[in-house]
DRENTI-528853 format. One record per residue (C-alpha): residue in one letter; x, y, z. Coordinates in steps of 0.1 Angstrom, whole numbers, plus 5000, padded with zeros to 4 digits. Example, Ala and Ser with C-alpha at 12.3 -4.5 7.8 and 13.67 -1.06 7.14 Angstrom:
2
A512349555078 S513749895071 
//
This chain:
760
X486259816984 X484460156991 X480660126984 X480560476960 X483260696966 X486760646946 X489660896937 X487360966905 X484461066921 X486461286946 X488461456909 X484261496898 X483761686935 X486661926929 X486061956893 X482362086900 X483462326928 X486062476903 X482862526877 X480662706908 X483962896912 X483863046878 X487262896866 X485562766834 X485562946803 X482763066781 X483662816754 X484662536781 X481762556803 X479162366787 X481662106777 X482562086815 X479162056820 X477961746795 X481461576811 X480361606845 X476361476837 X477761216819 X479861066846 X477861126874 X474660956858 X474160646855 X474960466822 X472860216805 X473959856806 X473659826764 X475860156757 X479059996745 X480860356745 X479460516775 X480160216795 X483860246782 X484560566790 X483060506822 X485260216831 X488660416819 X487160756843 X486660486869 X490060326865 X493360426886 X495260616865 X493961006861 X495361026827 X492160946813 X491261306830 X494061476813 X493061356781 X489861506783 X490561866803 X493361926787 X491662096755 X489762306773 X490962626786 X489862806816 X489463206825 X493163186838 X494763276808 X497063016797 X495662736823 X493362456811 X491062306827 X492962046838 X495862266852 X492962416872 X491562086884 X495362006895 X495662296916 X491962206936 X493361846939 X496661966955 X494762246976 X493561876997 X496061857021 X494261617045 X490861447055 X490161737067 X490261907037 X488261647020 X485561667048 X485062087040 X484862047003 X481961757004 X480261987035 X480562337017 X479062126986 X476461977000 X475062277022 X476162556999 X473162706979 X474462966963 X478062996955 X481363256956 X483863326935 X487063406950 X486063746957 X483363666979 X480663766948 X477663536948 X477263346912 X473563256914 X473763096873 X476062856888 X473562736916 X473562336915 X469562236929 X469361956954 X466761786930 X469661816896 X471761506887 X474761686902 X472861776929 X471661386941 X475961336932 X476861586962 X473961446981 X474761096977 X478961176982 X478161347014 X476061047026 X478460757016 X481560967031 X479361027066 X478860707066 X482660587064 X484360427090 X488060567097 X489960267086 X487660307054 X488060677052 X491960697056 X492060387032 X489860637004 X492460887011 X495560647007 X494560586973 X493560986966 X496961006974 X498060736950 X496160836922 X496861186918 X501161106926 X501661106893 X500261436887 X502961576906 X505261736882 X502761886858 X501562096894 X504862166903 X505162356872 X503062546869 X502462626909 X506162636921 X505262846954 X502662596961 X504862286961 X507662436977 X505262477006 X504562117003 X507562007006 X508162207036 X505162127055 X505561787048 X509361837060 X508161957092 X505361717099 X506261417084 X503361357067 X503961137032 X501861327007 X504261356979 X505061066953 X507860926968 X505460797002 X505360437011 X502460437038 X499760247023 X499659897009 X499959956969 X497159706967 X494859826992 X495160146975 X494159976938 X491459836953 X489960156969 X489960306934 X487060116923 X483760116938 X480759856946 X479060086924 X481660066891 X481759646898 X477959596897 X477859816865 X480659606852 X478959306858 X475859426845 X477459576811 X479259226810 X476159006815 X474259226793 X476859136763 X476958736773 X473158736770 X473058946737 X476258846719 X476758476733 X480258536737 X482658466769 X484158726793 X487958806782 X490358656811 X492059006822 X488059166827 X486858846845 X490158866866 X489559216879 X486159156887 X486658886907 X489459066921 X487059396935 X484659136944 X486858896965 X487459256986 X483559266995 X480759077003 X477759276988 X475059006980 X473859196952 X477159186933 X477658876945 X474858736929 X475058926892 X478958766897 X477458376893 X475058476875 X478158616846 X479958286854 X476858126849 X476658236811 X480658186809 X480357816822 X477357766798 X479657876769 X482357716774 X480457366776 X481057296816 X477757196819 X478057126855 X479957406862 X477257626849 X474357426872 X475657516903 X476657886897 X473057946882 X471857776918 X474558006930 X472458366915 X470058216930 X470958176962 X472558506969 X469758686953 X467058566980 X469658657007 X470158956991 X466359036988 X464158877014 X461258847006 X458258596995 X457558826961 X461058916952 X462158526957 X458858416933 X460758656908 X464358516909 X462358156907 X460758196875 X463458356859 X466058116871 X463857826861 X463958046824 X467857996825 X467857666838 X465557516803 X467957726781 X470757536796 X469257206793 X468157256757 X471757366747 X473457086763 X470556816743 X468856766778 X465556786764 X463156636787 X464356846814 X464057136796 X460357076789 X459957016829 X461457316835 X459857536812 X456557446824 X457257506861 X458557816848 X455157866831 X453557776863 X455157986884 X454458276860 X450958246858 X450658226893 X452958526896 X451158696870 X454158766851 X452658856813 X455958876796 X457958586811 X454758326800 X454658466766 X458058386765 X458558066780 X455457926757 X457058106728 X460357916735 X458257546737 X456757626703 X460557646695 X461757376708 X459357176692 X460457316658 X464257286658 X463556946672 X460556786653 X462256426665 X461156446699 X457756226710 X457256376736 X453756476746 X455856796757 X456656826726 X453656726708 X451557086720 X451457336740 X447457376735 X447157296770 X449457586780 X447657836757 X444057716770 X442957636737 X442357236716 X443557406680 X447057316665 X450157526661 X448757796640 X446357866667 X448757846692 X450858096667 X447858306667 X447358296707 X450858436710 X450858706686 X447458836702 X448958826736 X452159026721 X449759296705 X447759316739 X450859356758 X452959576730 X455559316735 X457159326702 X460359136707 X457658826715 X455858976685 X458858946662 X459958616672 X456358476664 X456458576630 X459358436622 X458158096641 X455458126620 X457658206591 X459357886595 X456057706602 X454957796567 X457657666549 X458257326566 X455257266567 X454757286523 X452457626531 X452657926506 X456558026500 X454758366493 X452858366525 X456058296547 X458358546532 X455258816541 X455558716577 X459258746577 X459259106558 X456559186591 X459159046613 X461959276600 X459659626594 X458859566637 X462659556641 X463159896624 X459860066638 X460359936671 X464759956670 X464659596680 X468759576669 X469159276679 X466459056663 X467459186629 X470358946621 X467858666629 X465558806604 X468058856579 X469158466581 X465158366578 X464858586546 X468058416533 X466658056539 X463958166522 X465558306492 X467357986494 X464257786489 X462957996461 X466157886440 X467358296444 X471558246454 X472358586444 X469758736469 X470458496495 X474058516498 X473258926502 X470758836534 X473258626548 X476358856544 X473659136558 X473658986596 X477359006598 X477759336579 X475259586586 X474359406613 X477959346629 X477359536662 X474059396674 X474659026659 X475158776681 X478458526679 X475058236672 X473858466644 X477458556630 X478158146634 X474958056614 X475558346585 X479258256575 X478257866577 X475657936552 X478258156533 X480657896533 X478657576521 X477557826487 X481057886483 X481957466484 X478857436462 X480257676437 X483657536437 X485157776459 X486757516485 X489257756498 X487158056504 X485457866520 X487757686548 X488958076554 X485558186557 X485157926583 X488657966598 X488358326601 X485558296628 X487958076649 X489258456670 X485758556676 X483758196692 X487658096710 X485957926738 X482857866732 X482357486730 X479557466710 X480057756685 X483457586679 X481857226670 X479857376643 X482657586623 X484557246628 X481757036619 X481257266587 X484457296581 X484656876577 X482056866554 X483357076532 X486356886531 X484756586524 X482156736496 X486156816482 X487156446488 X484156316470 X484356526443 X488256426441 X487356096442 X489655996470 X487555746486 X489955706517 X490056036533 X486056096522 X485555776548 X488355936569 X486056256570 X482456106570 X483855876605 X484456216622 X481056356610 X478556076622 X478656086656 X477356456653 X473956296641 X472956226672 X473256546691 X473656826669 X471057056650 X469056956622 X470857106593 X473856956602 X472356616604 X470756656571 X474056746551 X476056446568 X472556196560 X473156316522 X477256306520 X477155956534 X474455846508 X476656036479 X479455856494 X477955466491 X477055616455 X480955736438 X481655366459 X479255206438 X477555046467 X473855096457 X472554896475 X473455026506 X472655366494 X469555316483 X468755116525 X470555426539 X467955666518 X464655456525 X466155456561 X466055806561 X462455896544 X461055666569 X462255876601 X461356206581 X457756056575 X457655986617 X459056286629 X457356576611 X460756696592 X460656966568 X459356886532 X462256996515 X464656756527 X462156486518 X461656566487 X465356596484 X465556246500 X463056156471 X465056276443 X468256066455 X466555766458 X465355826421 X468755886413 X470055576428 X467355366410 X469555556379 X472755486388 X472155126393 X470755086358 X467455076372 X466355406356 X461955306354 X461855206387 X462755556397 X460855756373 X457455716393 X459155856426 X461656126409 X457856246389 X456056256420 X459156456438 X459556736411 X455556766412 X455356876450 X458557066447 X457057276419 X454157306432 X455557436470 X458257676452 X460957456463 X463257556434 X466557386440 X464557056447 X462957116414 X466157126394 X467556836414 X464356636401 X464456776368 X467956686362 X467456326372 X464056306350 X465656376323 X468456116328 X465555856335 X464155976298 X467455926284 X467555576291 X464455586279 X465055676244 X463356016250 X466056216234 X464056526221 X462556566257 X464856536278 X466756776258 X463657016258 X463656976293 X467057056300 X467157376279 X464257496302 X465757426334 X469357546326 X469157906330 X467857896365 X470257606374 X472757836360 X471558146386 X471457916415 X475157856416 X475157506420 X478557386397 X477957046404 X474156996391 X474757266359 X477857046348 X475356736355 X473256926334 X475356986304 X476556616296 X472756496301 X472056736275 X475256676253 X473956316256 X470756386247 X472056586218 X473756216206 X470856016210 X468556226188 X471156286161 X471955896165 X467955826163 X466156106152 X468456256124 X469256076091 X473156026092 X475256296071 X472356556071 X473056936082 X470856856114 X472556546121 X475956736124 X474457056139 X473756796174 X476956646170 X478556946169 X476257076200 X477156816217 X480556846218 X480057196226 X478157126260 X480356846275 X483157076269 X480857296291 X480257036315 X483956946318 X484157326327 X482557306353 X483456976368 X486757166368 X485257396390 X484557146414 X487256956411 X485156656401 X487856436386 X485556126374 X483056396359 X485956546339 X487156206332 X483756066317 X483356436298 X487156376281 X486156046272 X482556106252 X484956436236 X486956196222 X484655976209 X482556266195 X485656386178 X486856036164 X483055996148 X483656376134 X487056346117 X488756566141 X491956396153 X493156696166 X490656756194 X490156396197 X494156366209 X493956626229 X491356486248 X493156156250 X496356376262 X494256546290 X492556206303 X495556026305 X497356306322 X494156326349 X494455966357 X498456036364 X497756276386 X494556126405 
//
């Protein structure tokens, strides 16, 4: 594989000589121009479309050329540019020709037109972007061996074969003396040759030059997107880089491996090609500065892989050699980050004892707690102007607030920070992540309709810079709302749509699959089939003890509503005391234990023990209130006033209700606004059963509302699919309607519960 030049860069050559010539129109010349400063420049790594259209001009087939000159017309009336560029290309006869063109480019200052006239507007300066092109062509073909050199030309020859016809066509004297001096020297420059190894020649069409930007192009979208190289790219890349041994490449080759290994869950696969980077890029770059570089930053990689793989004790050790190594070095922005990705760590894993774990006070230089560890970073991110640092701090700090039962108000201020850096600063990339935090909080504040908007904006607005972890995280989210609200089959093609995009990568696959279950067996305990719920719940447990946190929590509450519709409360209420005690040890966030709170009230109610759990259930609702956690709120609201139904408290439990229901009703959870509905239908009974005298107006008004909201209630159990809900609704209709007189309500609510037990 040449080291610069290709057949492309020798069409650039020819092409600029034809615009020094004067060939180019008035309209066409600019255009000539911008074409020939794009591809001779270099083209940054995060450019989807320029690095495109560089990769099909650096490709072996010229029709990519034709595409673009052929629009274009020239001073030759009826020619285009790309008939003229044909005729230069079939002017090159030999090496020899090939040697005068770079020469007369390189050492001419100002050029001739075919007349011999100088054109001094058409004068390229050594010091112009196609000026260092012609320098640096003229160098790398000087410095060509022959065997290199004739191989370059082989593959000229091979790329422009095709081209053959369209020449001959238009320049018949031309390529009748071709075919004669060919003829007479038996030289094999036409298309019907066979000199030169066909895959010699493919090879010699690419450069050192278009692999490394390749690979750099390809890293850059592994790092940014968390996706996996497609099979035919990673081919060809190892393909031009099996021809050569440049270190350089060689290195940024394991180093893409590296993240493709990582991705795909071959753990250690992905080690020893990150010792492999390594490796190359000391021999690469000698040197004791250049090697304390590659350390730190390898060490970086090396914790990331640990953590994703659950290794997290030898993430921690590696992270703070990393930290080391960069306060030795000096290296501002990879300590910020590496101390920034500890206070991380310790978040998304509150579980871990670790003194690691516990602080990174001792990192920072400072005795305070995490909000002056926060603060340390954030100052360091403003001194430095790092705002990528600066926006992921916020949100850290974001989260930090709301776990920790700080101001809801406070936390969606940092977050709104977070986002305005993104757009002052154009930090594309971040802003999914931002969107998701505003979502979760929305979420907390009881606001669905504004949460399922953040959420859909990471994967809409935000589709080009969202990363396949973002994009994952957003339709998961999306997807459990939709099972909340009934919606089981949107959801599993919410979920199942995503399965194109993450194919192959491990981990991104055992989450939509993990979701995926648990929405099936939300639908299985709503159904009432206890079999496949256990056959479900079996496949769900074992991901308690490796995978993320929200995961965890959803399979801790399906299995506690599962010993519930069993009836075993007992074991429900060990599995939810179990549960509060690790949350209590570990630091988790006071959400889910106040949600862990609630269920254990409502345990204490389904086993008939309703006072027991009014104390706790009281307590719950308090906190949630009083730290804006809305949907925990309406969780302990309905279960109060449950408790104050057994307890004879018709009129407030009713009261209650009535309050809380239009919110409920916003938040889109089905299940609790049909639990809802009956609680208030029964309340309705009870006071006209104990509160009204029997046969007065107001004593049929609540009988008649009563029927009215378990209708409701049956509604939305419908919804859900909630078979015993509907079943328990149908029955207390019926009874309502036999105490009223109205037999024919009454039998059609017999006709609809015996034809749901029929079909259950």
């Amino acid at each position: 594989m040449p080291r610069y030049l290709t057949p492309a860069r020798i069409c650039s050559l020819v092409l600029i000589r034809q615009y020094q010539s004067g060939h180019t129109s008035s309209e066409s010349s600019l255009r000539v121009l911008d074409f020939l400063a794009t591809h001779v420049t270099a083209s940054p790594e995060n450019d989807v479309e320029a690095v495109s259209e560089r990769n099909k001009f650096s490709s072996s087939d010229i029709s990519f050329l034709a595409e673009k000159l052929s629009p274009w017309s020239s001073k030759v009336t009826g020619r285009s540019m790309y008939d003229i560029l044909l005729k230069g290309l079939w002017a090159l006869n030999g090496l020899d020709a090939l040697h005068n063109l770079i020469n007369r480019l390189n050492s001419d200052g100002v050029p001739f037109d075919e007349e011999g006239n100088p054109i001094p507007s058409k004068q390229i300066t050594p010091g112009a972007p196609l000026g260092q092109f012609i320098r640096r062509c003229y160098v790398e073909f000087t410095r060509l061996q022959f065997a290199d050199s004739q191989a370059l030309w082989n593959s000229f020859l091979a790329y422009r074969a095709p081209t053959y016809e369209d020449w001959a066509t238009k320049n018949p004297d031309a390529a009748k003396e071709l075919q004669e001096t060919q003829s007479l020297t038996n030289v094999p420059t036409l298309p019907g040759r066979s000199s030169a190894d066909i895959s010699s020649e493919v090879n010699s069409s690419s450069s050192v030059v278009d692999a490394d930007m390749l690979l750099g192009f390809s890293i850059y979208q592994l790092q940014k997107l968390g996706t996996r190289v497609p099979g035919d790219v990673k081919a060809q890349l190892g393909k031009w880089i099996g021809d050569q041994w440049d270190s350089g490449t060689q290195s940024l080759h394991f180093f893409m491996e590296f993240f493709d290994h990582w991705r795909s869950g071959q753990y250690n696969v992905a080690l020893e090609s990150l010792h492999r980077y390594f490796d190359y890029s000391l021999a690469a770059r000698t040197g004791t500065d250049n090697m304390r570089v590659y350390y730190q930053y390898a060490l970086l990689h090396l914790s990331v892989l640990h953590a994703d793989f659950e290794c997290w004790d030898e993430s921690v050790d590696a992270m703070n050699e990393c930290i080391a190594t960069a306060r030795e070095n000096q290296d501002t922005a990879c300590l910020n980050f590496a101390l920034s990705w500890l206070l991380y760590l310790r978040h998304a894993h509150p579980d871990k004892s670790r003194s690691s774990f516990a602080t990174i006070s001792g990192a920072v230089g400072s005795g305070g707690g995490e909000h002056d560890e926060i603060a340390f970073l954030k100052q360091k991110a403003r001194d430095g102007k790092h705002w990528v640092l600066m926006s992921n701090t916020l949100l850290e700090e974001a989260k930090l607030e709301m776990f920790s039962g700080g101001s809801a108000k406070r936390a969606q201020e940092y977050i709104l920070q977070a986002m305005y850096l993104n757009v002052l600063h154009d930090l594309q990339n971040l802003a999914p992540a931002a969107a998701l935090f505003h979502g979760a909080s929305h979420d907390r504040l009881g606001q669905a309709q504004l949460a399922t908007r953040s959420y859909e904006l990471a994967t809409v607005v935000h589709d080009v810079h969202c990363s396949l972890n973002d994009r994952v995280r957003s339709t998961c989210r999306l997807a459990l709302a939709s099972a909340l609200s009934g919606h089981y089959t949107k959801a599993m093609e919410m979920l199942n749509g995503l399965n194109p995009t993450i194919r192959g990568v491990l981990k991104l696959e055992q989450r939509i699959q993990a979701f995926a279950t648990i929405v099936q067996l939300r639908r299985q305990l709503n159904r009432g089939d206890l079999e496949a719920a256990s056959y479900y719940l079996n496949q769900l447990r074992p991901l308690r003890s490796f995978s993320d946190p929200e995961i965890v929590f959803e399979v801790n509450l399906l299995e506690i509503e599962f010993f519930i519709k069993q009836g075993s409360f007992e074991e429900a209420l060990t599995k939810v005391s179990e549960r509060i005690r690790e949350s209590k040890g570990r630091g988790t966030d006071i959400a889910q234990r106040l949600h862990l709170l609630v269920l254990k009230s409502r345990i204490y109610v389904a086993g008939g023990q309703a006072v027991k759990g009014f104390a706790v259930a009281l307590r719950a609702t308090s906190t949630a209130e009083r730290h804006l956690l809305i949907p925990v709120l309406h969780d302990g609201l309905a279960v109060l006033a449950r408790i104050l139904i057994d307890l004879a408290e018709y009129a407030t439990a009713r009261d209650l209700i009535e309050a809380t229901l239009p919110q409920v009703l916003e938040s889109k959870n089905v299940t609790l606004t049909a639990k809802m509905f009956v609680t208030m239908g029964e309340a309705c009974v009870g006071f006209a059963g104990y509160c009204c005298d029997a046969g007065s107006a107001e004593h049929t008004r609540s009988m008649r509302r009563a029927l009215e909201l378990i209708e409701r209630g049956r509604i939305a159990y419908q919804r859900t699919e909630d078979i015993s809900g509907m079943l328990d609704c149908l029955l207390m209709k019926s009874k309502i309607a036999n105490w009223g007189g109205d037999e024919t309500t009454a039998a059609q609510a017999d006709e609809m519960y015996m034809q749901l037990l029929a079909d259950r």
